[in-house]
N, C-alpha and C positions, 0 to 999 in steps of 0.2 A: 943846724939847718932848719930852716921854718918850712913848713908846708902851705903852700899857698893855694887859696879855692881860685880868685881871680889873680892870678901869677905876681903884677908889680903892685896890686893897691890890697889885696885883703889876704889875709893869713889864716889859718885854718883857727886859731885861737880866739883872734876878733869873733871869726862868722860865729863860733858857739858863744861866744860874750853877747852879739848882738843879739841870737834866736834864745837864749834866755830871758833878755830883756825884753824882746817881743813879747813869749809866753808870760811871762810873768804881768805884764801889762794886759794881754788880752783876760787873764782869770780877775784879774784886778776889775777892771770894767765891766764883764759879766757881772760876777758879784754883786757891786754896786748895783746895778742896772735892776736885779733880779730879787736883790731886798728892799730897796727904796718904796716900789710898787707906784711910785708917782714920774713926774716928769723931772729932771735934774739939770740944773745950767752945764752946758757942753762943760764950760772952765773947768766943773769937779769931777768931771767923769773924765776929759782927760789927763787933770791933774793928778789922781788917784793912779789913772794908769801911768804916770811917767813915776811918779813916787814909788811906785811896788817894783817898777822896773830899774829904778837906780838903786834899792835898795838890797834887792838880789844882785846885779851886779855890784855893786860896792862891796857885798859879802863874797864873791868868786874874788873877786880884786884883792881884797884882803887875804881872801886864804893863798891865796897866789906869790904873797909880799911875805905870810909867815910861813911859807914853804919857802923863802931863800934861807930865813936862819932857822926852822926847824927842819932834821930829815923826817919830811911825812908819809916815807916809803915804808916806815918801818912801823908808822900806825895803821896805816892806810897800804896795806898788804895787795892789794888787785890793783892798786898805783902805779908799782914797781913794772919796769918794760923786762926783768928778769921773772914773772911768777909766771904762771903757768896757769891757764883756763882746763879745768878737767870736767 
């Protein structure tokens, strides 16, 4: 069963795919922005932020893809829907 934030078009998995991508973009931009100390053509400052934001997702993506053939419940112990928060 998926959990859906907007019911038929977004699932609860996208929206935190998406709102990584965001963050991950806006530190990217900052950054940039904050060490440059001069003026930057838009093009790099938004290319930098799309680049830092597919490359955090591409890494969610991946570990996603080596979580069907590794079980990562068993490295990744607070993963499991069985542990227990104390």
């Amino acid at each position: 069963m998926v959990r859906a934030v907007i019911y038929p078009i977004l699932s609860l998995g996208q929206t935190l795919l998406l709102l990584a991508y965001l963050l991950f973009c806006s530190m990217a931009v900052r950054r940039m922005l904050a060490l440059s100390g001069k003026a930057l053509p838009r093009l790099w400052v938004v290319g930098s932020g799309a680049l830092a934001g597919l490359l955090i997702s591409g890494f969610l993506a991946a570990l996603r893809l080596i979580g069907n053939w590794i079980d990562l419940r068993s490295v990744l112990v607070r993963a499991s829907p069985s542990s227990t928060i104390y």
